[in-house]
N, C-alpha and C positions, 0 to 999 in steps of 0.2 A: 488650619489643620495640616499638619507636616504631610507629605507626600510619602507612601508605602512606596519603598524599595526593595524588591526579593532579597535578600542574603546569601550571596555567592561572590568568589574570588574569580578572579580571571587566572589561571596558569601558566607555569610552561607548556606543561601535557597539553592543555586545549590548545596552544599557540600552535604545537607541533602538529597535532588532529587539523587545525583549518587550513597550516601549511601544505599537507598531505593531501586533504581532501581538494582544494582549489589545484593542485597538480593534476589529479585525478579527473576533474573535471574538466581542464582543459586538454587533458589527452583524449575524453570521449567527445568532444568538439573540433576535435580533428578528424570525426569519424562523421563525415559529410552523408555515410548512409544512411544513418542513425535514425533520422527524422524519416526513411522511406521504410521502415520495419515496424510497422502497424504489428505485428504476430509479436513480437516483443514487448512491444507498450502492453498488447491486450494481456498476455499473459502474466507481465510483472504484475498488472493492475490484480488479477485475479489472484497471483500468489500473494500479497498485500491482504487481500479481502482473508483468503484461507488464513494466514497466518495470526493475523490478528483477532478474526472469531475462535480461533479455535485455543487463543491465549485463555478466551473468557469459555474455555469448555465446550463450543460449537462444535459435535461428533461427526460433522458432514466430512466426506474425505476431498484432495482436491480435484479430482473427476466428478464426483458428484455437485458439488461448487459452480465448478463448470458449466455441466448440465443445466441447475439452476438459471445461472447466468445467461443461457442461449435459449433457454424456455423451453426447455425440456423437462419430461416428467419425471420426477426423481422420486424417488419411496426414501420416506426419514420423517421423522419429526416435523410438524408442521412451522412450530416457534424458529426449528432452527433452518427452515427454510426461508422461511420469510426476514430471517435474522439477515442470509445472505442476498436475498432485494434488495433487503434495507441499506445495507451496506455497499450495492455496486452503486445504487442509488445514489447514495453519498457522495461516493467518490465521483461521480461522474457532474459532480455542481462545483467541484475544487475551481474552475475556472472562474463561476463566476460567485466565489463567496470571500466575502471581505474578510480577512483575520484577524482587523481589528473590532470588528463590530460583535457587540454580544446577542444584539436582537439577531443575526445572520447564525453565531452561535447556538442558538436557541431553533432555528430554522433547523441548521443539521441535526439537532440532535431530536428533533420532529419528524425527521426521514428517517434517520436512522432505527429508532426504536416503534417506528410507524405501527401500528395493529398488535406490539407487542409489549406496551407499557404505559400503564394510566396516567402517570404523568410527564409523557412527549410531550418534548419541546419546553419543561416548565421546568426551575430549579427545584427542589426539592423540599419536603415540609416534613421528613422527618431525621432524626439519627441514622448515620451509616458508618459502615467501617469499611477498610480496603482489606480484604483479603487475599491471601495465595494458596488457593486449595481449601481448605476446612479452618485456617490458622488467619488470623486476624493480626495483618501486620500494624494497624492503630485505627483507633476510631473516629473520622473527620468532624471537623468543626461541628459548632449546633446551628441549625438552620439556618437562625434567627440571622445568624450574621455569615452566611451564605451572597447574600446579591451584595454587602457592603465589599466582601473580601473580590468575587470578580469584579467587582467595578473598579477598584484598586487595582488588578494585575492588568488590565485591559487599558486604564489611563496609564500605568506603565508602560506598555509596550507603546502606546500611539506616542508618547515622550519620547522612549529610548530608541525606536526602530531604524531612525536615522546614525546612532551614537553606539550603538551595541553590536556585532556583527550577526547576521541573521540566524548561522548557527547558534551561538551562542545565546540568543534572544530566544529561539524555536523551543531549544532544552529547555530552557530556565519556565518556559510558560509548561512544556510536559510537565513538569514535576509541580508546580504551584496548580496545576487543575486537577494534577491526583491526590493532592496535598486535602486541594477546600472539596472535594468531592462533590459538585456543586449539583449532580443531579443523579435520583432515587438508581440508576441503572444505565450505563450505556458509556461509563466515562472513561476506561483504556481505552474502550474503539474513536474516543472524539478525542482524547490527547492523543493518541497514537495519527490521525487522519489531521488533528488540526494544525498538530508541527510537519507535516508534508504542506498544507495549505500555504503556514507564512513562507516557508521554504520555496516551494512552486513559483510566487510573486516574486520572490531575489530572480533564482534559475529554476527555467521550465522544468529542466530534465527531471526536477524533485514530483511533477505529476504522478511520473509512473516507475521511479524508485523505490524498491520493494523493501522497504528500510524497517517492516514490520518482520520480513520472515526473518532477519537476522536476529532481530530480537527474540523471537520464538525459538530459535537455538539456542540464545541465552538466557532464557526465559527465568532460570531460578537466580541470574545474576542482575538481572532484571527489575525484580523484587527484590532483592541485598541493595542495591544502590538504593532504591527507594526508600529502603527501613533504615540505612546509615545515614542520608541524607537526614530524616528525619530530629536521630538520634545527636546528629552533632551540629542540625540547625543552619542547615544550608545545603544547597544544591550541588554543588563542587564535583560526588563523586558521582551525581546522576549525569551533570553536563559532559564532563569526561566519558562517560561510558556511551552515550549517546553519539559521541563526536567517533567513539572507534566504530559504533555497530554503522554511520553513517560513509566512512571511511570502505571499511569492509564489504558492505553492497558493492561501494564507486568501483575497487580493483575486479571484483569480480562481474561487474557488469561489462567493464573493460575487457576481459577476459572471454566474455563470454560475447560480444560484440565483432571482437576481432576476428575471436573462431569462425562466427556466422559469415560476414561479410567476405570473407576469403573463403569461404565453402560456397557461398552463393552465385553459382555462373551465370553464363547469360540465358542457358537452357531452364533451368529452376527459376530463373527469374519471370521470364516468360509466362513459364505457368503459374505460376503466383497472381501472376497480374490478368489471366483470362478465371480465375475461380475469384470467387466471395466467399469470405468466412459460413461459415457453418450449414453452408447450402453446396450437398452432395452432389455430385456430377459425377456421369459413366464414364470408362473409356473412351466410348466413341461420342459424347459430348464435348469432351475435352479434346481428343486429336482433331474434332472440327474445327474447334474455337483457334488450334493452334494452325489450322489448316495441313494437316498430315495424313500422309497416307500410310506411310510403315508402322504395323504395332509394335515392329523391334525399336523402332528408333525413338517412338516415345515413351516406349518403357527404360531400355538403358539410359537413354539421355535427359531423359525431362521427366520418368514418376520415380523411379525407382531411388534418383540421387536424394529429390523432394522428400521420398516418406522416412530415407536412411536419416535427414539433418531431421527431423520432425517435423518437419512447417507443413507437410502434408499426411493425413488418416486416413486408411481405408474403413469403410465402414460394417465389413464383417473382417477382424483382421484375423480371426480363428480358420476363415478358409477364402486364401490369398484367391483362388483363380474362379471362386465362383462365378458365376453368371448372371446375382447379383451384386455384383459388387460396384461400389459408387467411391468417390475419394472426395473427402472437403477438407479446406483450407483451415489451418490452426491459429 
C-alpha cells in the first residue's frame, strides 16, 4: 500500500517565515530572564486558553477565564465553564504528551471535552462539517474512514519529523486534522493545542506561546485559508498563514519581554518573590516579609511601581486606600 503524503509545497514565503521566525527566537534566548517570569508564561497560557475557546464561541471574558482558572466562583454558563477546566487541563499535560501518538491524542481530547461530550476521547460515528459561524465551510470525510485517515497523517509525521522542519510539519498536521474532523466536537481546540505540542518538543518556549490569540485577530482569515486550502488541494496557503501568525506572536513577545525586564528593578523584584500568585496579602504582611518599616518607601518603591507594570492587583481597586485592602501577585 503506497504511503499517504499530505499535499503541500515548500516555498519561498515559508523559507522567509522560518528565516524570521528562528531570528526571533534566538533574540528571546538572549533574554536570560525569560525563564524567571512565571506571570508571563501564566498569563500567555491563559490568553491561549481565552483565545482559542472563544474562536469556538466560549462567551466567558478573559477575567472571568481567569477566575475559573484560580478557582474562583464565576457566574456564566456552566458548559462553558467547564469548557475552560477542560482546557487549562489540557494545556497543562503539553509536557508530558507525545504528538506522535494517537491513543495520547485520544487522552487529550478526553480532558478536554471531559463532562461535556458523549463521545470524549473517541473518534467520531457520525457526519460533520466545519463551520464559521452558521456557514458551513465543507463537510468532513464519512466516518467509516475516519481512524484509516489519522493513522496515515500520524505514520506521517513519525517518518517525516526528522526530514520536515517542525514548523512546517506542525501546520501541515493543523490543517489535515481539520481536514478529516476526526472527532464529534472539540477539534480547533486540539489542532490549535496539538501544533504547540509538536512545536513545544523542537523549542520549549512554544509551551507558553500564545500563537492562538493571534489567530483569533485573524480569525475570518483563518477560516479563508482553510476553505482555499481545501479548494485548491493542498495546504500551502494554511502553512504560510500559520508561519506569519507564529512569526507575529515571536516579535511581539520580544517586545513585550524587553519592556518587562527593563521596567523590572530590584525593588518589584523583591516583592514578587515574597508574594504567591493569587493569595492576597495586606500592606503590613508584605512590608514584614520584606522587612520594612516606612509605608512611604514601600509604597513608592516596591507597590506602586509593581501594580503600575501589572504583575501586582489590589483587591478592591475601586477604593485604592481602603482598610481592606489586600494585593496579589498576577
Amino acid at each position: 500500500m503506497e504511503k499517504y503524503i499530505p499535499p503541500f509545497t515548500i516555498t519561498n514565503t515559508m523559507l522567509d517565515y522560518i528565516s524570521s521566525i528562528m531570528e526571533n527566537i534566538g533574540k528571546l534566548d538572549n533574554y536570560n530572564n525569560l525563564n524567571r517570569m512565571p506571570i508571563l508564561r501564566k498569563n500567555n497560557r491563559i490568553n491561549s486558553i481565552h483565545s482559542s475557546l472563544s474562536i469556538e464561541a466560549n462567551s466567558l471574558s478573559l477575567d472571568q477565564m481567569r477566575d475559573v482558572i484560580n478557582g474562583k466562583i464565576v457566574i456564566g454558563p456552566q458548559k462553558e465553564i467547564q469548557e475552560v477546566k477542560n482546557a487549562f487541563n489540557s494545556y497543562e499535560k503539553i509536557k508530558e504528551t507525545n504528538p506522535y501518538s494517537i491513543n495520547d491524542l485520544k487522552k487529550i481530547h478526553g480532558v478536554m471535552t471531559y463532562l461535556i461530550l458523549d463521545e470524549s476521547g473517541e473518534f467520531r460515528e457520525g457526519n460533520e462539517g466545519v463551520f464559521d459561524g452558521d456557514k458551513c465551510i465543507f463537510m468532513a470525510p464519512s466516518p467509516k474512514v475516519v481512524n484509516e485517515l489519522m493513522n496515515n497523517l500520524f505514520n506521517w509525521m513519525k517518518e517525516s519529523n526528522k526530514e520536515i522542519h517542525p514548523l512546517i510539519l506542525s501546520s501541515v498536521f493543523h490543517y489535515e486534522f481539520v481536514f478529516i474532523h476526526p472527532f464529534s466536537d472539540g477539534n480547533g481546540r486540539i489542532a490549535r493545542l496539538w501544533q504547540n505540542i509538536i512545536l513545544s518538543k523542537w523549542k520549549g518556549i512554544f509551551e507558553y506561546l500564545p500563537i492562538e490569540t493571534r489567530i483569533k485577530e485573524y480569525q475570518d482569515e483563518y477560516y479563508k485559508a482553510i476553505s482555499n486550502c481545501h479548494k485548491n488541494g493542498n495546504s500551502n496557503e494554511f502553512i504560510e498563514f500559520m508561519l506569519k501568525m507564529i512569526n507575529e506572536v515571536l516579535e511581539e513577545l520580544i517586545s513585550n519581554t524587553s519592556n518587562q525586564i527593563n521596567h523590572i528593578n530590584s525593588y518589584t523584584a523583591k516583592l514578587l518573590d515574597v508574594m504567591d500568585y493569587d493569595l492576597p496579602m495586606s500592606s503590613t504582611e508584605l512590608m514584614e516579609k520584606l522587612n520594612l518599616k516606612s509605608k512611604d518607601t514601600f509604597r513608592d518603591n516596591y507597590l506602586n511601581p509593581s501594580i503600575e507594570l501589572g504583575l501586582v492587583k489590589p483587591t478592591i481597586p475601586n477604593k485604592p486606600t481602603s482598610k481592606n485592602q489586600m494585593y496579589f501577585k498576577v
